[in-house]
C-alpha positions as MATLAB code, in Angstrom:
seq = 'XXXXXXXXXXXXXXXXXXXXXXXXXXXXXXXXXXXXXXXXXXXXXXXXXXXXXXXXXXXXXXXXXX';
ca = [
       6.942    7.136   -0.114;
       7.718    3.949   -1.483;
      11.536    4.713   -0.527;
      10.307    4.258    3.373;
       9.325    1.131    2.342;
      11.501   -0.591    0.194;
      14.728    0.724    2.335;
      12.914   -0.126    5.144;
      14.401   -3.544    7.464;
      12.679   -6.913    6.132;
      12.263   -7.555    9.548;
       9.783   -4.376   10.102;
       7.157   -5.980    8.346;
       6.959   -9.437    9.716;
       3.104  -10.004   11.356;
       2.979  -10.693   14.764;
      -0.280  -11.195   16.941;
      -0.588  -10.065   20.218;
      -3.394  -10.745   22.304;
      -5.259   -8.284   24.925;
      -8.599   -7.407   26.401;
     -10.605   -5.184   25.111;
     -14.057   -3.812   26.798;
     -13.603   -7.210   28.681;
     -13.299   -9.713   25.932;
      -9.897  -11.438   25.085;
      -8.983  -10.536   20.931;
      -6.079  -11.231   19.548;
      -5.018   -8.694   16.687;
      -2.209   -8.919   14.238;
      -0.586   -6.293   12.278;
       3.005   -5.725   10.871;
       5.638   -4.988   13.814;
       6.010   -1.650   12.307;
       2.606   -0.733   13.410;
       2.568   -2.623   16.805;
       5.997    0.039   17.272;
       4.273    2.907   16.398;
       1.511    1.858   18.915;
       3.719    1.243   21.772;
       5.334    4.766   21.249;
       1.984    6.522   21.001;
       0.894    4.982   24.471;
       4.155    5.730   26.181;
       3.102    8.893   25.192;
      -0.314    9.140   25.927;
       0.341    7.259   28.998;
      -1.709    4.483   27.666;
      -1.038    0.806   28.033;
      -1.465   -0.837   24.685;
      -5.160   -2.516   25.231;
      -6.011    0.836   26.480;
      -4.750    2.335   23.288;
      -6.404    0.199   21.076;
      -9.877    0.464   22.699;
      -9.277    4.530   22.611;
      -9.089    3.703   18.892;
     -11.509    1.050   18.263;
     -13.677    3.410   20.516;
     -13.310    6.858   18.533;
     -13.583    4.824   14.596;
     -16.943    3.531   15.845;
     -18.248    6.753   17.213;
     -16.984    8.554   13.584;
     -18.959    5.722   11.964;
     -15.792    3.831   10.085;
];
């Protein structure tokens, strides 16, 4: 595991933020642009847009009580 990350590109784990509305509200969230890739993909997938992603998750952790 800690091949993935230490061959992994510098540039991978720069933070960015990104702001979006959730339920309403304007957030801004920042994680590593790994993460924010994997995101993106999962929507395309899901046919999601990002902010609905995120609420989908936000959503589902508070309902599982994390």
């Amino acid at each position: 595991m800690c091949r993935l990350f230490i061959g992994a590109e510098p540039e991978l784990w720069e933070p960015q933020t990104r702001s979006m509305r959730l339920y309403g509200v304007s957030t801004s969230v920042r994680l590593e642009r790994f993460f924010w890739e994997v995101l993106e993909e999962v929507g395309r997938r899901d046919d999601l847009t990002l902010s609905q992603l995120v609420a989908n998750l936000s959503r589902e952790s508070a309902e599982a009580g994390t």
